[in-house]
N, C-alpha and C positions, 0 to 999 in steps of 0.2 A: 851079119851083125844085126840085131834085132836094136828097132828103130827108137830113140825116144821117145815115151808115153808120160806127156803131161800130167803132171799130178791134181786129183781133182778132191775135192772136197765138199761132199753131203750133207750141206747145213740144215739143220731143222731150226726154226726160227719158233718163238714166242714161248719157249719154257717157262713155266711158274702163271700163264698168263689164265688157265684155271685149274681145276684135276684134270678133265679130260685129257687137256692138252699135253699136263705133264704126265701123266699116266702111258699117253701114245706116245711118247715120245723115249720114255722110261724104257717102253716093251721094243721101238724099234733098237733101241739102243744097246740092248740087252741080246736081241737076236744078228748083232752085228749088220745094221742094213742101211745105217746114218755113220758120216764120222763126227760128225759137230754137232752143239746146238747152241744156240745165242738165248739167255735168259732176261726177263726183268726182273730188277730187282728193287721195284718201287710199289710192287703190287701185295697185298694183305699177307700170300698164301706164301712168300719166296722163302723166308724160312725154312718154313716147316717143309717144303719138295727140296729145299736147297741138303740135305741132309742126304737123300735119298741120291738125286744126280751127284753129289760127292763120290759115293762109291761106287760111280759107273765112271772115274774120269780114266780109269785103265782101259778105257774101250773107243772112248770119244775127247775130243777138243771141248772145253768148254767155255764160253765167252760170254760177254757185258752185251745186254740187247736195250742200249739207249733208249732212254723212253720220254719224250716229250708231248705225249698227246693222248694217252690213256690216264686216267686217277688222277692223283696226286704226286707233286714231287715231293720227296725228302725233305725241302727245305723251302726257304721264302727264295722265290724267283719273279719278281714282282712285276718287271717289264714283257713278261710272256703271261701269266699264271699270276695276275692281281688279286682275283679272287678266292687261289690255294688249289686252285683245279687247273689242269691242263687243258688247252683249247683247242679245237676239232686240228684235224692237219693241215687244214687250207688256209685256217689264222696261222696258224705256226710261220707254214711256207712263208703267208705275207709278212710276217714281222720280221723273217730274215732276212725274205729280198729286199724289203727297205730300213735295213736294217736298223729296228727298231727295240730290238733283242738285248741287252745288255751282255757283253762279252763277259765281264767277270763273274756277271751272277750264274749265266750258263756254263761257265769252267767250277763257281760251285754247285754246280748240282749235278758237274760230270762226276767232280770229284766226289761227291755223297754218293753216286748208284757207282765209283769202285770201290767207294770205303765198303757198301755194305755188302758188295759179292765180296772181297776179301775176309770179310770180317765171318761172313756165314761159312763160307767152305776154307777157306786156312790157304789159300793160295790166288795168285792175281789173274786175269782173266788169258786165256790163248789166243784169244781173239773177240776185236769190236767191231761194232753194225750196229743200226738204231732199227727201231720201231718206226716202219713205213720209209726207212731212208734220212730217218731226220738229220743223221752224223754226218752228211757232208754237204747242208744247208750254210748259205752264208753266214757268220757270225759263229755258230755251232760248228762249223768244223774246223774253223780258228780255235778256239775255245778248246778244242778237243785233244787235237795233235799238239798244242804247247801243253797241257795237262800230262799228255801219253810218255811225249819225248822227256818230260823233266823226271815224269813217277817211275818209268822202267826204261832207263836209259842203258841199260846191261843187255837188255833181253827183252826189249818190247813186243807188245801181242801183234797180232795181223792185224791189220785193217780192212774192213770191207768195200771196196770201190766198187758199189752196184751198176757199173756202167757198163751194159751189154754191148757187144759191138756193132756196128752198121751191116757186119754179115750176120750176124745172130740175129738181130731185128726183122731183119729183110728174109731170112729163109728159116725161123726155127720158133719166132718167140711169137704167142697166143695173144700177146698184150702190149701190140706193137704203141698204140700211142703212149701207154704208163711207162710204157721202156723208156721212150723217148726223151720223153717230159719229166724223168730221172736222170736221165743224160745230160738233162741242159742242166737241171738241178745241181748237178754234182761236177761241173766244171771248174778247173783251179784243184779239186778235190786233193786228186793224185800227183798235181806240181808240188803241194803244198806239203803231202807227205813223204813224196819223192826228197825236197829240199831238208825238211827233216831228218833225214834217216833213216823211216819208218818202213817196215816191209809192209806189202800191200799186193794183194792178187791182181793177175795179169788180165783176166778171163771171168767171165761171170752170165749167168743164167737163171734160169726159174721162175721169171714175170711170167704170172698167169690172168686170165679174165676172172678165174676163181667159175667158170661156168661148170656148172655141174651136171647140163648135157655134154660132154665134151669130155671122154674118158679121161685121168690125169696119167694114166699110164702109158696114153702118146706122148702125153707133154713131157713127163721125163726123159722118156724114151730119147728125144729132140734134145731135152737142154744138155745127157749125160753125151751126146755124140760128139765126138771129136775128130769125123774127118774132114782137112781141112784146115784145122788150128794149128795155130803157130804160139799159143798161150803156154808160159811155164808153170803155171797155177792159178789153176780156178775154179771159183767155187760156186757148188749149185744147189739155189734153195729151193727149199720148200715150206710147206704149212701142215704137217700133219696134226691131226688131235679126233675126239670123241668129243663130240655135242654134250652140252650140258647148262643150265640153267646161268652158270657163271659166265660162261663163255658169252652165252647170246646177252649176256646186260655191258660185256665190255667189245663186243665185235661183230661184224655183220655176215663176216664168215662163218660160216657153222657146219654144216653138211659136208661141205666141200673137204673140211678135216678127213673127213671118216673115211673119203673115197682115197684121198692121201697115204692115209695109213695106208689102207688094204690094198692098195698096189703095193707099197713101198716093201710093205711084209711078203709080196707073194713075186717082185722082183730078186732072181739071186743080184746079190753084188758085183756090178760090172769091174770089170778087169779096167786098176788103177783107180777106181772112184774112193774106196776107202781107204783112208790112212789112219793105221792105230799108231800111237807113241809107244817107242821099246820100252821107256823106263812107265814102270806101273805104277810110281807110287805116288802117292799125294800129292806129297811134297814135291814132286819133280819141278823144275823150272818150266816156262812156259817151249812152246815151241822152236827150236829154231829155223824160221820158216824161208830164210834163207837158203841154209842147208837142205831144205828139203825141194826147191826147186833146183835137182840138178840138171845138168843144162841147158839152163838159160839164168837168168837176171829175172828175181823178184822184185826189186826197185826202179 
C-alpha cells in the first residue's frame, strides 16, 4: 500500500505588488509550477493584474495577501496609520504587542482588502496570509478570524499559520531567527482559529535570508522535502517576481525575485506539491481544504 503523501501547497506571495512580480508570477502559473498565490489588494495596480490572475484561477488557488505595512489602506485606520500611510513592520509589530491597534478599525480594513478582492475577481478569496505575517499579530488576528468565521461561514478560505516547526527550524530553514521570532509572533494564532472552525495548515516552510549568494534552488529543495513529516497540509512559500523600478520604491527584495523565478520555472513539479481544483470555473466555491487533507485533521 503506497504510503500517505501530505499535501503541500506552492504559495507565491506578493501578486499585484508590482508588473514584475505579477508578470513572474502570471508565467509560473501558467506553466503549472506554483499552486497558489496571495495578492494585495490595497496597492494602485490590483485591478488592472486582478483581471489577468482571474483567468488563471483554473490552475491555482488564489487568496487575500493582508497588507498592513506597505502604502495605504482603503480606509481611515487611525490608531495604526494616523497619517493615511501604513507604518514600517516593526511599528506594526509594536502597536499590536501592546496593543495599541484598535480591533474594530483593523476588522474594517480587513473587511475593505475582501471587499475589494471580491469585488475585482467575482469570487471570495481560497485562502489568507498577510504581508510579512501581519495576520496573526495580536489584535489583527482577532480582528481577522471573527471577520472570516462571520463572512464565509459555509465554506471558509485557509488560513495561513506561518509557524515552521522546531524540526524545520533546526535542520531545513535559511532564516532561523525570522522563523523564530514569527513563531513567538503567532502564538494563540492556531487555538484561535482551531476554536473558530477555521481550517488552517498543519505544516509550513519558505523563511529565507532572501541572500542572493546562496542558490534559492537548495532552499526549496529543503522546504518542499517531506521525509520525516507527519503534517496533513502544508504550505510552502515563496517570493518570485522581475525587478523593476515599482518593486524597488515599495521593497528591498529585488534581485532575489529573479533567482526565484528561474529555479522555480526550471524545477519539474514535485510529486504532491501542486494542487489544481477539479472544478475550473470562476465561480467555483472556495476550497474545501478539509477534504483535501485526507488522512489526517486540518484543524
Amino acid at each position: 500500500m503506497k504510503p500517505f503523501v501530505p499535501p503541500r501547497v506552492l504559495n507565491a506571495d506578493d501578486y499585484a505588488m508590482s508588473a514584475g512580480v505579477s508578470r513572474a508570477i502570471e508565467i509560473l502559473a501558467g506553466a503549472w509550477k506554483i499552486s497558489a498565490t496571495s495578492a494585495f489588494t490595497t496597492l494602485p495596480r490590483w485591478r488592472e493584474d486582478a483581471r489577468r490572475i482571474r483567468e488563471l484561477r483554473g490552475q491555482i488557488a488564489i487568496g487575500l495577501h493582508l497588507n498592513l505595512t506597505v502604502g495605504e489602506p482603503l480606509g481611515a485606520i487611525r490608531s495604526l496609520a494616523p497619517s493615511g500611510t501604513f507604518p514600517a513592520l516593526g511599528d506594526v509589530v509594536r502597536a499590536a504587542v501592546l496593543r495599541r491597534i484598535h480591533e474594530g478599525e483593523a476588522r474594517d480594513e480587513i473587511r475593505r482588502q475582501l471587499d475589494a478582492f471580491e469585488d475585482a475577481l467575482g469570487f471570495p478569496p481560497d485562502h489568507v496570509d498577510g504581508h510579512q505575517h501581519v495576520h496573526v499579530l495580536p489584535v489583527v488576528r482577532g480582528a481577522l478570524i471573527a471577520e472570516i468565521a462571520h463572512r464565509y461561514a459555509s465554506r471558509p478560505p485557509l488560513l495561513r499559520d506561518p509557524s515552521e516547526s522546531f524540526t524545520q527550524v533546526a535542520t531545513k530553514s535559511p532564516a532561523k531567527a525570522k522563523s523564530l521570532i514569527v513563531r513567538g509572533l503567532a502564538i494563540g494564532f492556531r487555538a484561535l482559529a482551531r476554536r473558530s472552525g477555521l481550517p488552517i495548515n498543519t505544516g509550513f516552510s519558505g523563511f529565507s535570508a532572501f541572500d542572493t549568494t546562496r542558490p534559492f534552488r537548495e532552499e526549496m529543495i529543503a522546504a518542499l522535502d517531506r521525509r520525516h513529516e507527519t503534517t496533513t497540509l502544508k504550505i510552502v512559500m515563496c517570493h518570485p517576481g522581475f525587478p523593476d523600478a515599482e518593486l524597488a520604491r515599495l521593497d528591498p527584495v529585488t534581485a532575489r525575485r529573479q533567482q526565484e523565478h528561474d529555479a522555480l520555472m526550471d524545477l519539474a513539479p514535485p510529486d504532491a506539491v501542486i494542487w489544481h481544483p477539479q472544478d475550473t470555473r470562476i465561480d467555483r466555491p472556495v476550497p474545501n481544504w478539509k477534504a483535501l487533507a485526507v488522512g489526517g485533521i486540518v484543524l
